[in-house]
TORPA-125982 format. One record per residue: residue number from 1; residue in one letter; x, y, z of N, C-alpha, C in turn. Coordinates in nm, 3 decimals. Example, Ala and Ser with C-alpha at 12.3 -4.5 7.8 and 13.67 -1.06 7.14 Angstrom:
2
   seq   type        nX        nY        nZ       caX       caY       caZ        cX        cY        cZ
     1      A     1.319    -0.569     0.780     1.230    -0.450     0.780     1.320    -0.330     0.780
     2      S     1.285    -0.225     0.708     1.367    -0.106     0.714     1.290     0.003     0.787
***
This chain:
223
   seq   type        nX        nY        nZ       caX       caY       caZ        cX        cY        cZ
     1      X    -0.971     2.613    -8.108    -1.058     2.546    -8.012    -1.093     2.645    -7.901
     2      X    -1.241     2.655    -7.863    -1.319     2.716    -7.751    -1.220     2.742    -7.655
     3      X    -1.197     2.762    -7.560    -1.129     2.709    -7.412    -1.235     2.765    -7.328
     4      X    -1.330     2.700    -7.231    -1.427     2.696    -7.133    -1.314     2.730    -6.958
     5      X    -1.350     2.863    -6.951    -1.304     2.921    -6.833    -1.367     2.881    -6.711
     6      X    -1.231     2.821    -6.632    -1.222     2.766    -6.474    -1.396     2.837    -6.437
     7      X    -1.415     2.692    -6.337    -1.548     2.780    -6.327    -1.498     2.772    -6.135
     8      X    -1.538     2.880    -6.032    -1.522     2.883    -5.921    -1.575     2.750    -5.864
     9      X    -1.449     2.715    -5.722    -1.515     2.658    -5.626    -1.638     2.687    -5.541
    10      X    -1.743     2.547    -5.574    -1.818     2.582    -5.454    -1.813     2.548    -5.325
    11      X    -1.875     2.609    -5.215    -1.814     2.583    -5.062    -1.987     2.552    -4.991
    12      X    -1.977     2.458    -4.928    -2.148     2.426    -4.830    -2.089     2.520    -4.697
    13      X    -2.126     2.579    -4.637    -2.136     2.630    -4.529    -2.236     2.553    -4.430
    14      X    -2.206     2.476    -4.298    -2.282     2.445    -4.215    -2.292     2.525    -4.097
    15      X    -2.416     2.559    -4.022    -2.453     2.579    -3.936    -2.391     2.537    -3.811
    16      X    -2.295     2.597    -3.758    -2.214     2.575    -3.623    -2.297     2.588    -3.532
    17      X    -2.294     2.519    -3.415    -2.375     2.521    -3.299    -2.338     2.606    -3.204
    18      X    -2.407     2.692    -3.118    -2.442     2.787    -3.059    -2.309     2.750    -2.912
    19      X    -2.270     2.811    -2.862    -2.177     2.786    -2.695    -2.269     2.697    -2.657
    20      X    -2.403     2.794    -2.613    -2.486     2.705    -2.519    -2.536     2.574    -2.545
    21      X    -2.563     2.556    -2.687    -2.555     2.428    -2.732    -2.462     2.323    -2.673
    22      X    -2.324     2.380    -2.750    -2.234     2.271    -2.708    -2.202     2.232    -2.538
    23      X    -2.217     2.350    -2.449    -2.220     2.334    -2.326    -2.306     2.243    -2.265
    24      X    -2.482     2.193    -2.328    -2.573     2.187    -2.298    -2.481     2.007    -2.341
    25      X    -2.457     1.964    -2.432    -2.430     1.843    -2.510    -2.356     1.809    -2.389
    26      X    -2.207     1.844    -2.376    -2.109     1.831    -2.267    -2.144     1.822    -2.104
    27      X    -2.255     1.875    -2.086    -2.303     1.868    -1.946    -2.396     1.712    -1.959
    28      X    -2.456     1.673    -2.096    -2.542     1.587    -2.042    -2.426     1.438    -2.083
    29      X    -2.320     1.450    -2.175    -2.250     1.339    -2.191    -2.166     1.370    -2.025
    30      X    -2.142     1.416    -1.948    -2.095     1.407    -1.810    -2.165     1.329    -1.737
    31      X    -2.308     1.374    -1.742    -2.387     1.319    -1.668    -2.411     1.177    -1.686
    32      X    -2.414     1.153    -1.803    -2.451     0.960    -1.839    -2.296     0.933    -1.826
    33      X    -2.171     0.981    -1.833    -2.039     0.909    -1.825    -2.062     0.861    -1.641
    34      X    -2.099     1.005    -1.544    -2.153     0.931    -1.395    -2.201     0.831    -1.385
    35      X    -2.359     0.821    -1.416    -2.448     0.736    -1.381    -2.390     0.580    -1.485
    36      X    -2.302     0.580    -1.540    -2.220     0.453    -1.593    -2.125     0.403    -1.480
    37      X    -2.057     0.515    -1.453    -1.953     0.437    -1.379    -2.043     0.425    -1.182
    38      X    -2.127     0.474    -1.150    -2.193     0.461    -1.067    -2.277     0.336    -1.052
    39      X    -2.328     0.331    -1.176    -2.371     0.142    -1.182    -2.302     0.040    -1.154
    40      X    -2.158     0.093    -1.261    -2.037    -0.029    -1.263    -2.006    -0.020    -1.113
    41      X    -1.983     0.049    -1.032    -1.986     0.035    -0.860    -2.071    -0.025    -0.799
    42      X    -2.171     0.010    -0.828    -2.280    -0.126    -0.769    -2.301    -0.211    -0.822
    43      X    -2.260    -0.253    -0.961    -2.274    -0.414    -1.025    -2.143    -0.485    -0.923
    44      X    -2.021    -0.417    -0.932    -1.898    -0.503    -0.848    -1.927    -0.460    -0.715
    45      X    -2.027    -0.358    -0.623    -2.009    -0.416    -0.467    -2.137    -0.476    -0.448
    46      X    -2.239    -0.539    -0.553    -2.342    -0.575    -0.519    -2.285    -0.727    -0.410
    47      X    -2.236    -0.760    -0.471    -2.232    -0.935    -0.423    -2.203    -0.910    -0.282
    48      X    -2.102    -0.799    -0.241    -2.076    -0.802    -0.098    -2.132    -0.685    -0.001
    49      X    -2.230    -0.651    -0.072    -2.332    -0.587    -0.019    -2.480    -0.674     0.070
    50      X    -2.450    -0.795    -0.072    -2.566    -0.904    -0.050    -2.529    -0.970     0.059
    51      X    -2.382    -0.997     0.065    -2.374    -1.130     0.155    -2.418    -1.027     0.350
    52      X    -2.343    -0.948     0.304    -2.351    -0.845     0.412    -2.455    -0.840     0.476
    53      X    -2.516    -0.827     0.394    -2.703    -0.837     0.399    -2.770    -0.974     0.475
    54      X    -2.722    -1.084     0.411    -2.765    -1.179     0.479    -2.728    -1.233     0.583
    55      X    -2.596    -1.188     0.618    -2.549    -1.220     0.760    -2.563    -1.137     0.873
    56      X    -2.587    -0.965     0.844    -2.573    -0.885     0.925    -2.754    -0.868     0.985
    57      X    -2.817    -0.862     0.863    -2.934    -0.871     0.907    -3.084    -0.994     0.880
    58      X    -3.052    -1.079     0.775    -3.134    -1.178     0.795    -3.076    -1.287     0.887
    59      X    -2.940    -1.311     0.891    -2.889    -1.374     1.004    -2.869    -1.524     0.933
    60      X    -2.837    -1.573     0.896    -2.913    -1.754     0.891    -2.884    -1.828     0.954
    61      X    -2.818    -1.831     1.062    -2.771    -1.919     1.163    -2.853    -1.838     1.332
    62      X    -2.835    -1.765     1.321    -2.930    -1.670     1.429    -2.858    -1.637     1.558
    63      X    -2.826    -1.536     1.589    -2.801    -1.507     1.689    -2.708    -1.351     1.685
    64      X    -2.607    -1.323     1.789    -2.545    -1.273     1.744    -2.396    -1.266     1.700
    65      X    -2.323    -1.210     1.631    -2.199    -1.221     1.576    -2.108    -1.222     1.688
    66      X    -1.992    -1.318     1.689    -1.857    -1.286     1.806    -1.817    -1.155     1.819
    67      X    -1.764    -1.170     1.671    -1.662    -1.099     1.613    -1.747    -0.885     1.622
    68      X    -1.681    -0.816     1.644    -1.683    -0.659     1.637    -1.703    -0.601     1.445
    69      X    -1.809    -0.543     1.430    -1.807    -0.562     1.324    -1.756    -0.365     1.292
    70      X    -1.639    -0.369     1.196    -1.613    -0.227     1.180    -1.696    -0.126     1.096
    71      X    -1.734    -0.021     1.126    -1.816     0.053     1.062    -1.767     0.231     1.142
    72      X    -1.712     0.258     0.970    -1.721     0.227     0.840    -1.558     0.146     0.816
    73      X    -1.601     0.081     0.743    -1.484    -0.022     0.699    -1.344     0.029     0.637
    74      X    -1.250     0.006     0.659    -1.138     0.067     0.626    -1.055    -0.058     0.523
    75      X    -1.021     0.004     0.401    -0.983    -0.083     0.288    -0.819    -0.086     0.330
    76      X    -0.739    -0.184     0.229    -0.647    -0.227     0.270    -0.510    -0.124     0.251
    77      X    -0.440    -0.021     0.313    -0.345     0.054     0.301    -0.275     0.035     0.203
    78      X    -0.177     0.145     0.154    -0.089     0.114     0.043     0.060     0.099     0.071
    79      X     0.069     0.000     0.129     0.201     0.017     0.208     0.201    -0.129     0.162
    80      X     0.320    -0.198     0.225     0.433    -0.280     0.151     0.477    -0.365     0.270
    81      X     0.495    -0.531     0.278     0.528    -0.608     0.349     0.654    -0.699     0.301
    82      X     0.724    -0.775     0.352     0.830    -0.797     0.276     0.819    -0.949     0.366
    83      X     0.846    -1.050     0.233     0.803    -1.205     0.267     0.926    -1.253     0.296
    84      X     0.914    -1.414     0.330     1.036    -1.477     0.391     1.164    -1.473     0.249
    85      X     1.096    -1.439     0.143     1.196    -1.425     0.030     1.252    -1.299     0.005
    86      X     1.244    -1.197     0.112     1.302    -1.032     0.076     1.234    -0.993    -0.044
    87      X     1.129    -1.018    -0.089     1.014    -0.976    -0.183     0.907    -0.847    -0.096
    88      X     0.936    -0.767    -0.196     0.825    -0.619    -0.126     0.695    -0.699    -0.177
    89      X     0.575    -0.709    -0.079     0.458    -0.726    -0.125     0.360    -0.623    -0.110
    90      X     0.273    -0.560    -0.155     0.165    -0.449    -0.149     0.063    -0.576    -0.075
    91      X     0.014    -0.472    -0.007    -0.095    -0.535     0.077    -0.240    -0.515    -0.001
    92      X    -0.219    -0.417    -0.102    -0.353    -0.421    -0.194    -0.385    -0.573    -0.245
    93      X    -0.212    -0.637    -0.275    -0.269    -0.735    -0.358    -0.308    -0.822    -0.260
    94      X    -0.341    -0.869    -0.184    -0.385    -0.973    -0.109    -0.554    -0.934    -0.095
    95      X    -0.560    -0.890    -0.192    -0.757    -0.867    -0.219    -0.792    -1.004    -0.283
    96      X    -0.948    -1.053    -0.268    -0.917    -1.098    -0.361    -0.954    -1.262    -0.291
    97      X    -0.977    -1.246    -0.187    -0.935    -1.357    -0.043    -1.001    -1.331     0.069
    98      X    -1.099    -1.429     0.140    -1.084    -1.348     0.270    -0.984    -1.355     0.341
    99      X    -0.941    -1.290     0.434    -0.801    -1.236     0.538    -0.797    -1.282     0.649
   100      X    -0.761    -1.346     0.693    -0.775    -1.432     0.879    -0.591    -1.348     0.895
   101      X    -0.645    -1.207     1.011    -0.444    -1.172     1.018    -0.472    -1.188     1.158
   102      X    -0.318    -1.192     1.175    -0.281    -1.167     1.319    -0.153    -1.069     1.304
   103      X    -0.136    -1.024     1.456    -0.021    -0.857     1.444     0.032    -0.933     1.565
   104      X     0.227    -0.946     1.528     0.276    -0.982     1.640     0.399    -0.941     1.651
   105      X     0.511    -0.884     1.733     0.628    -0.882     1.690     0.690    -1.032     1.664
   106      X     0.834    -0.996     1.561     0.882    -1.109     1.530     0.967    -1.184     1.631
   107      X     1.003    -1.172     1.732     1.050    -1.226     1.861     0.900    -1.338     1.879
   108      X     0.825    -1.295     1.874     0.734    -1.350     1.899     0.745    -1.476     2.031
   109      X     0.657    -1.460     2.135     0.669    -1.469     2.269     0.573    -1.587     2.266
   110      X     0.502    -1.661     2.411     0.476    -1.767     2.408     0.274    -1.722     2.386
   111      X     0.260    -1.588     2.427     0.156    -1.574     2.378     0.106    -1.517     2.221
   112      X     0.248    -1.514     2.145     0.215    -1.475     2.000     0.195    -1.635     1.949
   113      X     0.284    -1.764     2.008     0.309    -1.841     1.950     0.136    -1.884     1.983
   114      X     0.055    -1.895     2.068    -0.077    -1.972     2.134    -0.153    -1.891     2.010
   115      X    -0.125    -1.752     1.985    -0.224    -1.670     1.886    -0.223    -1.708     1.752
   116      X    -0.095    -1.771     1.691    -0.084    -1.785     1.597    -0.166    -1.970     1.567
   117      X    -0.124    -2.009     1.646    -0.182    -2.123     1.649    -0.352    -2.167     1.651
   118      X    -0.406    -2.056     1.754    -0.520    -2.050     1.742    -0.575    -2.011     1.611
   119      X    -0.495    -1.953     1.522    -0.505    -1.845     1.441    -0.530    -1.985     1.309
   120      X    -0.450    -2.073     1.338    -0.430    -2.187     1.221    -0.569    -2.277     1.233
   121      X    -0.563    -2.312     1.346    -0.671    -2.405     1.403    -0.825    -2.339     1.322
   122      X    -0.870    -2.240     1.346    -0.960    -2.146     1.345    -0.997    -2.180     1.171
   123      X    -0.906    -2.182     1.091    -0.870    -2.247     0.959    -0.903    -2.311     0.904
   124      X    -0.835    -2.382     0.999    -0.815    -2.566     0.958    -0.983    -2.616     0.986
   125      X    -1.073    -2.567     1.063    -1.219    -2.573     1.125    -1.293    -2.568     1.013
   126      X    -1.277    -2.466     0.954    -1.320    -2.461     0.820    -1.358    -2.573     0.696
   127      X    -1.303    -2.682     0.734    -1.293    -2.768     0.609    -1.227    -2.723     0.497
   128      X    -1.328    -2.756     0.424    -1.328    -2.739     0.282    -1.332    -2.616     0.188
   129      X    -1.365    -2.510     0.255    -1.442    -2.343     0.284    -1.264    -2.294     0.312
   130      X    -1.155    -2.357     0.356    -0.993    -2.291     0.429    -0.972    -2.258     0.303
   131      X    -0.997    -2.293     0.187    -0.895    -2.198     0.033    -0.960    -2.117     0.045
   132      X    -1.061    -2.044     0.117    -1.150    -1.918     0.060    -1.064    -1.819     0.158
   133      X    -1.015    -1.877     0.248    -0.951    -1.803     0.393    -0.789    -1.817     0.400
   134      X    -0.731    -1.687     0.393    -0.534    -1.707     0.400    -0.542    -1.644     0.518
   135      X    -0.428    -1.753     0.605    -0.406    -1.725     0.759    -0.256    -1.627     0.672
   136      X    -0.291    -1.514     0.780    -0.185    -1.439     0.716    -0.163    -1.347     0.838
   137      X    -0.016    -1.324     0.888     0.064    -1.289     1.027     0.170    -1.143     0.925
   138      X     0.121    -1.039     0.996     0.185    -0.927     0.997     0.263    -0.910     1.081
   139      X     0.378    -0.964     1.062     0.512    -0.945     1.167     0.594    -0.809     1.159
   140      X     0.584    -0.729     1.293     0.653    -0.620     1.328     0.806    -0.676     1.382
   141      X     0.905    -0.566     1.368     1.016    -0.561     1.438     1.092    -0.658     1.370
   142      X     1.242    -0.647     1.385     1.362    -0.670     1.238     1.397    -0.815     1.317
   143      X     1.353    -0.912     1.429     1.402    -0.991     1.492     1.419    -1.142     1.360
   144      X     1.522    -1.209     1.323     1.478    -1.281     1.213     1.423    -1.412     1.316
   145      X     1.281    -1.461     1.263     1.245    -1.570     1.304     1.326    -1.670     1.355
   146      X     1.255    -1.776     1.451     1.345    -1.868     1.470     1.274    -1.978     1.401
   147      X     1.365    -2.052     1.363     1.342    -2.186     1.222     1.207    -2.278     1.326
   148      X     1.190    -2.290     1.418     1.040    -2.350     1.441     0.960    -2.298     1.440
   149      X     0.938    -2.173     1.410     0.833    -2.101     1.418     0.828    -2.047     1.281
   150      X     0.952    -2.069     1.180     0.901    -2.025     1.012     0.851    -2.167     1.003
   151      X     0.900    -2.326     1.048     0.802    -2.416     1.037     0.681    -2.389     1.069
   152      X     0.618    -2.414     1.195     0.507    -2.380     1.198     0.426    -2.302     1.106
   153      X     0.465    -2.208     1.071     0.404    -2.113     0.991     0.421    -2.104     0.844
   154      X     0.459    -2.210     0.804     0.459    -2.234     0.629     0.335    -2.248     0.553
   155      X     0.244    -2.284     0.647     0.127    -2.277     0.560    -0.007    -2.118     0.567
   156      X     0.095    -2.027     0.646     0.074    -1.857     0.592     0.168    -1.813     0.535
   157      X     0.094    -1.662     0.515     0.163    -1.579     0.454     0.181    -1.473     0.540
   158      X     0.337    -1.484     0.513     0.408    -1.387     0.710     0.456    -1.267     0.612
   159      X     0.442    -1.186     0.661     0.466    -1.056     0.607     0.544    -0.965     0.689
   160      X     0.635    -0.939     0.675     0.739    -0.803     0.814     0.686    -0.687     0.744
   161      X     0.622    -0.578     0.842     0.585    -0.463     0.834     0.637    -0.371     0.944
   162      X     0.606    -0.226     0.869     0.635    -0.109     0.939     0.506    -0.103     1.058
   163      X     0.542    -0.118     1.178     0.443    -0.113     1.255     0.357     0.015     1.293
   164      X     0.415     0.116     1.279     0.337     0.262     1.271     0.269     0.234     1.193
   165      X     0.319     0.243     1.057     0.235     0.237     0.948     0.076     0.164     0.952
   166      X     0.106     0.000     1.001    -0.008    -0.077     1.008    -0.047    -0.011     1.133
   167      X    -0.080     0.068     1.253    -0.119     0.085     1.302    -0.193     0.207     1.256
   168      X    -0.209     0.282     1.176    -0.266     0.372     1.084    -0.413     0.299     1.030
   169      X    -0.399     0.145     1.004    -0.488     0.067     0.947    -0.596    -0.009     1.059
   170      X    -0.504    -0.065     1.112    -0.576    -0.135     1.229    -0.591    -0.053     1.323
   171      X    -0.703    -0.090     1.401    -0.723    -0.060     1.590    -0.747    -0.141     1.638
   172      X    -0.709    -0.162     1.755    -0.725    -0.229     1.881    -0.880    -0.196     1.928
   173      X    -0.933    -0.292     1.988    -1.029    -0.235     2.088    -0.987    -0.157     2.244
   174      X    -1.058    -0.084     2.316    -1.008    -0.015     2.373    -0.972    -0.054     2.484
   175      X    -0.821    -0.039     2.526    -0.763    -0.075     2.690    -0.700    -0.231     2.599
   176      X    -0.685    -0.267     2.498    -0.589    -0.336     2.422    -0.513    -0.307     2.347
   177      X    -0.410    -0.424     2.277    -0.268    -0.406     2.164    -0.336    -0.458     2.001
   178      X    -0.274    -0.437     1.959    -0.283    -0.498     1.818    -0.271    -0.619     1.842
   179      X    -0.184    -0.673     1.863    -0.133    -0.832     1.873    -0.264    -0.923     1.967
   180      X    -0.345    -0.859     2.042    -0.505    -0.904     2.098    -0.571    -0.945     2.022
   181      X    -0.560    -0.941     1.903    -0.737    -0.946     1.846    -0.639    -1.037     1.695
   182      X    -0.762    -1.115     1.628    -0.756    -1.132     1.506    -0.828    -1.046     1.464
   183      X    -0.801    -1.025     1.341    -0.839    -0.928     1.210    -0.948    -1.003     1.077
   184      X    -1.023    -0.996     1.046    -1.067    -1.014     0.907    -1.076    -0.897     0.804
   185      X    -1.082    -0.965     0.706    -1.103    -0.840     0.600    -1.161    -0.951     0.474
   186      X    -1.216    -0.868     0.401    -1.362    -0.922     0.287    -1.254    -0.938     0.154
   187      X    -1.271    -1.002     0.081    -1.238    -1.023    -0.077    -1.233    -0.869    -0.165
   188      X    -1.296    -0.774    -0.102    -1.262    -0.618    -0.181    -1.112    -0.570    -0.082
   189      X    -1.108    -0.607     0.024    -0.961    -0.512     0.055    -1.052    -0.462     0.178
   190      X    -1.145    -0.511     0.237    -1.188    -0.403     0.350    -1.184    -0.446     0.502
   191      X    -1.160    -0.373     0.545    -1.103    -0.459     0.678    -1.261    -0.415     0.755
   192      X    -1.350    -0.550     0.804    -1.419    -0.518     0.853    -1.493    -0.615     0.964
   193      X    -1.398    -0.702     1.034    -1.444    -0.728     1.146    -1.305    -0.747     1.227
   194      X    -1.350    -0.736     1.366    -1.242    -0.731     1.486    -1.261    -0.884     1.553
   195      X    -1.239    -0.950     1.629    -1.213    -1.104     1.694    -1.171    -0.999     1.852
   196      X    -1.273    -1.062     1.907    -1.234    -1.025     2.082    -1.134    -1.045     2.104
   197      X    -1.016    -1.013     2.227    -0.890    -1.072     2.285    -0.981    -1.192     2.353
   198      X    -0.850    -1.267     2.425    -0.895    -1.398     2.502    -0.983    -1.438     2.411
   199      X    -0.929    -1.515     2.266    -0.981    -1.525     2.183    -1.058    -1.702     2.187
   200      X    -1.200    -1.724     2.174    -1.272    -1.847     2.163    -1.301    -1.895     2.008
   201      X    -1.192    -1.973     2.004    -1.173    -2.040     1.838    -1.296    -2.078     1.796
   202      X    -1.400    -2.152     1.859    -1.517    -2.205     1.741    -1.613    -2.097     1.764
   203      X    -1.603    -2.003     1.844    -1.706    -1.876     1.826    -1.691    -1.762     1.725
   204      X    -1.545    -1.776     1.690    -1.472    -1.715     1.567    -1.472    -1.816     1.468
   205      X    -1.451    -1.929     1.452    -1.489    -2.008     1.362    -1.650    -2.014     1.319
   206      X    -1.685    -1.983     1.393    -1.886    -1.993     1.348    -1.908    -1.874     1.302
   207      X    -1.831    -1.760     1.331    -1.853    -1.643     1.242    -1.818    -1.608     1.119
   208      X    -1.679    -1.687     1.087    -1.609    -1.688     0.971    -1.719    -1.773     0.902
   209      X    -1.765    -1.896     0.935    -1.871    -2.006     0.862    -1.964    -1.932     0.805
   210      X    -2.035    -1.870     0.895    -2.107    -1.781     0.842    -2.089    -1.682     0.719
   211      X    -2.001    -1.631     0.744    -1.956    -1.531     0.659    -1.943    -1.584     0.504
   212      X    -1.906    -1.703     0.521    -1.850    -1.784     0.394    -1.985    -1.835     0.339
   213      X    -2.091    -1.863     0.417    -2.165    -1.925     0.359    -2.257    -1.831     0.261
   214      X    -2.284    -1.731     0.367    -2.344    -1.611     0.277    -2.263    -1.544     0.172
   215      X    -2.130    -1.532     0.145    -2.137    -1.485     0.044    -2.094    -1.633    -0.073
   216      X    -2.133    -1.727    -0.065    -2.058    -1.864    -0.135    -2.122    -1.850    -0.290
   217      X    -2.232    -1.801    -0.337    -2.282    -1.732    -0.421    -2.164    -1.668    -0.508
   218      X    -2.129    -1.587    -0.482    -2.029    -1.468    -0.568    -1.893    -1.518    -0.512
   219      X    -1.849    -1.581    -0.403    -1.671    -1.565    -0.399    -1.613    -1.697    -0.370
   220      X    -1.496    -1.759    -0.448    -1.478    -1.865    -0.512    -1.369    -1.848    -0.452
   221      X    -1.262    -2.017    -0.408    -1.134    -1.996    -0.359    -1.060    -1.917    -0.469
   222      X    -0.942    -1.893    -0.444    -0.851    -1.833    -0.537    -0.844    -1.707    -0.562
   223      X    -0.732    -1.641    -0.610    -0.777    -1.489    -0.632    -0.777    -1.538    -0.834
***
């Protein structure tokens, strides 16, 4: 019998692409990976760009704002509060919400107790609109509360903090303390309005209203 000899492998050779080629490919998949995640930034700060929009400058109630409005806005630090349960909490997570704070030491005196109260009231004004808003008290200094005043305050969220630290975050207005002013901050983490000292509850309540109404569109109680 014949025997038909192995016949060689054949091999395709393709055309490899040039450096500049592949450089040219890699520069433009960079460029569309940007302009993706640059959208996805303005699809999630559109809504609070909008509301921003309608309160800061179409106004719908008319006039002008109480409240100090911060610019540029400072988002929420990465630092750590510790609740009435010895639980570390990140202050990131309290995004998500708008923020009604107050800054007081924990001794807390007869004008922390009037602030905090105002602080509830201001709230409670709100109606129906208070789940969109957590009264929430950043307590400085290791003093442990006294039991009428963790009553009072069961319906926030009290947080003991490093007071340097939060003072890194917050400011005072000038020729004042921290413990002067209420604080807001927006549903992204941004701290961006101040509350005068000698604080007038329904003039801060009509600003918070505001605030809520314009963005009622995009932000829902709850986180």
């Amino acid at each position: 019998m014949t025997r038909t000899p192995d016949e060689p492998l054949t091999m395709t050779v393709h055309t490899l692409p040039q450096p500049g080629e592949v450089a040219a490919i890699d520069a433009a998949r960079t460029r569309s990976g940007r302009w993706k995640m640059l959208m996805l930034l303005l699809v999630c700060a559109a809504p609070v760009i909008a509301s921003y929009f309608t309160y800061y400058v179409i106004r719908p109630s008319g006039g002008h704002s109480y409240g100090e409005l911060i610019d540029p806005q400072r988002p929420l630090p990465a630092m750590e509060g510790m609740n009435a349960q010895g639980e570390a909490v990140a202050l990131t997570s309290l995004r998500q919400q708008w923020l009604l704070i107050s800054v007081a030491d924990s001794a807390c005196n007869e004008a922390c107790e009037r602030h905090l109260y105002l602080q509830r009231q201001i709230r409670e004004m709100l109606g129906r609109e208070k789940d969109r808003v957590d009264w929430v008290w950043l307590r400085t200094g290791s003093d442990t509360l006294r039991e009428p005043l963790v009553q009072a305050t069961a319906a926030a969220l009290v947080l003991q903090v490093d007071a340097d630290a939060l003072a890194q975050w917050l400011v005072p207005a000038a020729g004042h303390r921290l413990e002067d002013h209420l604080y807001v901050v927006d549903p992204l983490g941004n701290w961006m309005m101040r509350f005068p000292a000698d604080l007038d509850p329904k003039r801060a309540r009509r600003d918070l209203d505001r605030l809520l109404r314009a963005s009622s569109f995009w932000d829902k109680p709850g986180r």
